[in-house]
C-alpha positions as CSV (number, residue, x, y, z in Angstrom):
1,X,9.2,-23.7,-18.4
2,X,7.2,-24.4,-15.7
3,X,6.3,-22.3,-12.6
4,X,5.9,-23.4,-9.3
5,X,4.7,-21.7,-6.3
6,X,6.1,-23.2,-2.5
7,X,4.6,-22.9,0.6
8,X,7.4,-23.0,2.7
9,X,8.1,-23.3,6.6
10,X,11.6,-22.8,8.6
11,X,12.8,-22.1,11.7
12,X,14.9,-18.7,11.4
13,X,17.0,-19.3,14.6
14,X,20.2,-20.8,12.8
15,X,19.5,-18.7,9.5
16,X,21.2,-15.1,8.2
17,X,17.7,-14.2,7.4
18,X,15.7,-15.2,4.1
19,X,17.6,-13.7,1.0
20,X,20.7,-15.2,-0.5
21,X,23.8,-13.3,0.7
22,X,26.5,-13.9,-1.9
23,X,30.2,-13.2,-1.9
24,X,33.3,-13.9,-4.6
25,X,30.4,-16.0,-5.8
26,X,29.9,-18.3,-3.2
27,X,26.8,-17.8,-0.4
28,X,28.4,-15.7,3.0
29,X,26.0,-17.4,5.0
30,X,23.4,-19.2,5.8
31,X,20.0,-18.2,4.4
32,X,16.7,-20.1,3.5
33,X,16.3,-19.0,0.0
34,X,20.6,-20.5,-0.7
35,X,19.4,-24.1,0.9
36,X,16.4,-24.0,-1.3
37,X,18.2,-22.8,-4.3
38,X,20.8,-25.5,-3.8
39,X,18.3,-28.2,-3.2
40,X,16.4,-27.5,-7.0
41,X,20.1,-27.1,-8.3
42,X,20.0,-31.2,-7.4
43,X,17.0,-31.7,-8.8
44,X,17.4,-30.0,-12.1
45,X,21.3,-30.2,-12.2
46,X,21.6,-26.7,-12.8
47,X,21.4,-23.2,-11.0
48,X,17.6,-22.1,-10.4
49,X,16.4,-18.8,-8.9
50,X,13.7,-18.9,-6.3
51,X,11.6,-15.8,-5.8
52,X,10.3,-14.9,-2.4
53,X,7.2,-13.1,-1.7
54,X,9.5,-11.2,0.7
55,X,12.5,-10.8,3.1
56,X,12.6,-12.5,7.0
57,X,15.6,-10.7,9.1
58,X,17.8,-13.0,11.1
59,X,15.9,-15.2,13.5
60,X,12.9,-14.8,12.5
61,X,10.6,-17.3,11.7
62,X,8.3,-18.8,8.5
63,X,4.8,-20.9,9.1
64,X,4.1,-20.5,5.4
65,X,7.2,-18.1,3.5
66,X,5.7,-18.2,-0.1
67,X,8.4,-18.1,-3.2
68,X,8.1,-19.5,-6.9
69,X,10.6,-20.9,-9.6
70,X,10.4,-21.9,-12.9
71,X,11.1,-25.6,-14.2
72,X,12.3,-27.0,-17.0
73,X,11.1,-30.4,-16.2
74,X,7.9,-31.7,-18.0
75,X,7.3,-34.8,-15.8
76,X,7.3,-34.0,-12.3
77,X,3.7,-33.2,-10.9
78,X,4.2,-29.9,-9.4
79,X,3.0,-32.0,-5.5
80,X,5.7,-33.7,-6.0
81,X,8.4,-31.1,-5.3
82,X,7.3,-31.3,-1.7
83,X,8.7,-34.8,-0.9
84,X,12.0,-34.3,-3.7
85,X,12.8,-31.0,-1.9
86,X,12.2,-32.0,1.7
87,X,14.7,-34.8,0.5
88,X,17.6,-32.5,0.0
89,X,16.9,-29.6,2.9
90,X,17.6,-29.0,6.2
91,X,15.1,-29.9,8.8
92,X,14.7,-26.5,10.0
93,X,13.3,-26.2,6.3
94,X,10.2,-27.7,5.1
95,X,8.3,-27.4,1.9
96,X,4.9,-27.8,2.6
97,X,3.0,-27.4,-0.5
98,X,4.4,-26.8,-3.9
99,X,1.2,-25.9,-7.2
100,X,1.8,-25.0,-10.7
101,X,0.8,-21.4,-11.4
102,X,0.5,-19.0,-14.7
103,X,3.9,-18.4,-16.2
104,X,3.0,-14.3,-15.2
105,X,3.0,-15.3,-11.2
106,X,5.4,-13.9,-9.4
107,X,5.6,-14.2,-5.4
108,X,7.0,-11.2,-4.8
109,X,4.4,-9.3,-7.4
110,X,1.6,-10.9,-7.2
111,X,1.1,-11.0,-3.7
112,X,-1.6,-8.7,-2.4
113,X,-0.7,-9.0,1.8
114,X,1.2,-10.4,4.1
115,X,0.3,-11.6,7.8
116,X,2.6,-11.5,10.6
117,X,2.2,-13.4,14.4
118,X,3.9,-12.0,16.8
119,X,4.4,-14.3,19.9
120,X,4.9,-13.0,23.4
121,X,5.2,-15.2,26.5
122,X,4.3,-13.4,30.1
123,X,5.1,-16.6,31.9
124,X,7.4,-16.8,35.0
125,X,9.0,-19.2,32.7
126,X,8.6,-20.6,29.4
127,X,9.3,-24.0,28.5
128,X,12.8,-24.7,27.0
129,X,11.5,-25.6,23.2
130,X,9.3,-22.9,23.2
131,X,11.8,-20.2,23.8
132,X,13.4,-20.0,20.5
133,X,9.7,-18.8,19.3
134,X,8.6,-16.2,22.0
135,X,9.3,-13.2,23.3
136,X,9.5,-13.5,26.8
137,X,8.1,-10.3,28.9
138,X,8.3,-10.9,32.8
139,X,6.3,-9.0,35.2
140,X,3.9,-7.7,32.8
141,X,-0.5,-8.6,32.7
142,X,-1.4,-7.7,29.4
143,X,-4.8,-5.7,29.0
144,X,-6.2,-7.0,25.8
145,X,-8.6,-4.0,25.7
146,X,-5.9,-1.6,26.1
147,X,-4.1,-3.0,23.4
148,X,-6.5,-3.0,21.2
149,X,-7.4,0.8,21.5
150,X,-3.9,1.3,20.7
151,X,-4.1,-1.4,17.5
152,X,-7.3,1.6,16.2
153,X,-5.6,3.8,14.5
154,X,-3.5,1.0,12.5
155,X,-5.5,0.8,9.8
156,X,-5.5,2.0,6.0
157,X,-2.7,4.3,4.3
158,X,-0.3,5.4,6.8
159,X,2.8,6.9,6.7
160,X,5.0,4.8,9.1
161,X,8.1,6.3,9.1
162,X,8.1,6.3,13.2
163,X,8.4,2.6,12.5
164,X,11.4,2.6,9.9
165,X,14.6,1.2,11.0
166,X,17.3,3.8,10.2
167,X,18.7,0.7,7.8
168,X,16.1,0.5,5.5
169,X,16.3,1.8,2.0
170,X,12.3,2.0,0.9
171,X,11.3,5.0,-1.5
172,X,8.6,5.4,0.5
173,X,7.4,4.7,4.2
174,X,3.7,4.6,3.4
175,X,1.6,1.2,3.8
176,X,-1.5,-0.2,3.6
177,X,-2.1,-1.8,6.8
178,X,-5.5,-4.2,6.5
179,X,-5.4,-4.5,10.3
180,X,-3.8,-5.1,13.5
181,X,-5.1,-7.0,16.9
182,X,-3.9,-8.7,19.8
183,X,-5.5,-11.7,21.2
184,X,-4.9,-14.7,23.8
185,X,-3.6,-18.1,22.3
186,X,-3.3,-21.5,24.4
187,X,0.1,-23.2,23.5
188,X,1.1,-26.6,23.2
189,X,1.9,-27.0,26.9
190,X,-1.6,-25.4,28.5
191,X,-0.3,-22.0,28.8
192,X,-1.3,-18.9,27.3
193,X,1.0,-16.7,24.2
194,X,-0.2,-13.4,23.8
195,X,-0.1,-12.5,20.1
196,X,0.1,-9.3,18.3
197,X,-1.3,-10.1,14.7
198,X,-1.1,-7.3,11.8
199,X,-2.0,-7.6,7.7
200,X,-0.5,-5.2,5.4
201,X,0.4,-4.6,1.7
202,X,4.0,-5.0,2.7
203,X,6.4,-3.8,5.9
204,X,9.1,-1.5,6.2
205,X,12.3,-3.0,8.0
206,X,12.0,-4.0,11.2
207,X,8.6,-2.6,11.0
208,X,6.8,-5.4,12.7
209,X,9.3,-5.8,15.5
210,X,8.9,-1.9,16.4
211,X,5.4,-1.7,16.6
212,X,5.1,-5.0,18.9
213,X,7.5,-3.6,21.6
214,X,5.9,-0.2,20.9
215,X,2.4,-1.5,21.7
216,X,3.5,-3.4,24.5
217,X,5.4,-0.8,26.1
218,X,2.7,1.6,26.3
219,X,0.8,-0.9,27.5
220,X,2.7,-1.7,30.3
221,X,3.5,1.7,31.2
222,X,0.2,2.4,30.8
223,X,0.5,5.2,28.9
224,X,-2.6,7.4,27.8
225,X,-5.0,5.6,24.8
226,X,-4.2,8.1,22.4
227,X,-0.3,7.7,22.6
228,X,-0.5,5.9,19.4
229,X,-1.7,8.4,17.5
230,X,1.0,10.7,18.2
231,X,3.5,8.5,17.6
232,X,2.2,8.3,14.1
233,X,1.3,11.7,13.8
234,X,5.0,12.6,14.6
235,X,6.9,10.6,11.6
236,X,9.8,9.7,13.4
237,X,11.3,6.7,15.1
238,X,12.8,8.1,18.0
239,X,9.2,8.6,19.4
240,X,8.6,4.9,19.0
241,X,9.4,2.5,21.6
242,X,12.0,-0.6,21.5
243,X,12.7,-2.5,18.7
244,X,10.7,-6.3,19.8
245,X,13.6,-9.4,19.4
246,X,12.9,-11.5,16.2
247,X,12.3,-14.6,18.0
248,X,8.9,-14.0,18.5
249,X,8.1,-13.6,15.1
250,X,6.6,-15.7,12.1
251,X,5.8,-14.8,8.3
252,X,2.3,-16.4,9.0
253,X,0.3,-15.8,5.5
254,X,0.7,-14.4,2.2
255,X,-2.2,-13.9,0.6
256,X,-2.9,-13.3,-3.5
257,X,-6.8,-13.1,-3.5
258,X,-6.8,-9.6,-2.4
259,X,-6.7,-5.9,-3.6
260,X,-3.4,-5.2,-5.3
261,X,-1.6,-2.1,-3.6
262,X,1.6,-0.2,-3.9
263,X,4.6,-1.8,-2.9
């Protein structure tokens, strides 16, 4: 058997999230890894599980989602799964790169981080095909400085249990965060996305989401620099701020070159 890693890109607007969602063994909705799955069940004629380096909630957004499977075909160059997939998928799915790894690779496992953009537009208005992909915050002049004071203290082992969703089931709320930074991006049109950017061993539910309209918030409401801090310091989600919409965010980059944390 063969195993295959893909470098995978979708638009999560029409999608229950990432992960299969089965039920009296048929899929309950809509998900990226069930079109996936079903499009390598055409290929190989039989059933075939794909492993994800991780979970994407409803609505949100892949540039490069990173999952493995293992093959039993001999004469396919592993390139080649690009164009057969992309054959039999959705268009708000694209493989983009598919490479044969060892048989001991797992996506999930062997990844060391994983990089999230978050996209926030300030405009009066943002263009109708770039809405799906932004939030949209009116009446608000980012201070990229401020920000960034606030970003500080988001960096190495922190407990961030003031950013844990009361949904999710982790054994532990600690992370390794690499970084976190906000910075000015032009887009397509000649206007200008600010993006919240953050690299960690892994995220808690929602974890991403909460820290974005956290940090904006406190921003805007110009808060004092070392409200962060205390928020962390106080290990409870009620003293963070709102929970960002998922339309703004994208799995951006996993990476496997890196120091290998706990999960």
């Amino acid at each position: 058997m063969r195993n295959i890693l893909l470098k995978i890109s979708y638009d999560g607007t029409d999608f229950c999230g990432w992960q299969r969602q089965d039920k009296h063994g048929k899929e309950a909705e809509r998900t990226v890894q069930g079109e996936i799955e079903k499009a390598l069940e055409k290929i190989h004629k039989a059933p075939t599980i794909l492993y994800g380096s991780g979970r994407t909630d409803s609505g949100v957004h892949a540039y490069a989602q990173a999952a493995n499977f293992f093959s039993p075909i001999e004469s396919i160059p592993a390139g080649n799964y690009v164009r057969a997939l992309n054959a039999f998928l959705p268009q708000d799915v694209r493989i983009l790169e598919a490479v044969e790894k060892p048989e001991d690779f797992n996506a999930r496992f062997s990844a060391t981080s994983r990089v999230y953009h978050y996209f926030i537009s300030t405009a009066e208005a943002v263009p109708a095909n770039l809405s799906r992909y932004v939030w949209h915050v009116k009446n608000y002049q980012p201070d990229l400085e401020r920000l960034n004071h606030f970003c500080q203290c988001l960096k190495g082992e922190i407990d961030c249990a003031s950013f844990a969703s009361s949904g999710d089931d982790s054994v532990s709320t600690s992370r390794y965060i690499d970084g976190a930074k906000f910075f000015l991006q032009k887009d397509m049109w000649g206007g200008e996305l600010l993006v919240f950017e953050i690299e960690a061993n892994a995220f808690l539910w929602k974890m991403v989401r909460t820290l974005t309209g956290t940090l904006v918030n406190l921003d805007r409401d110009k808060k004092p620099l070392d409200s962060m801090e205390k928020i962390l310091a106080a290990k409870n989600r009620v003293s963070a701020g709102v929970t960002a919409p998922p339309t703004g965010l994208f799995l951006y980059e996993i990476k496997f070159d890196g120091i290998r944390r706990h999960v």
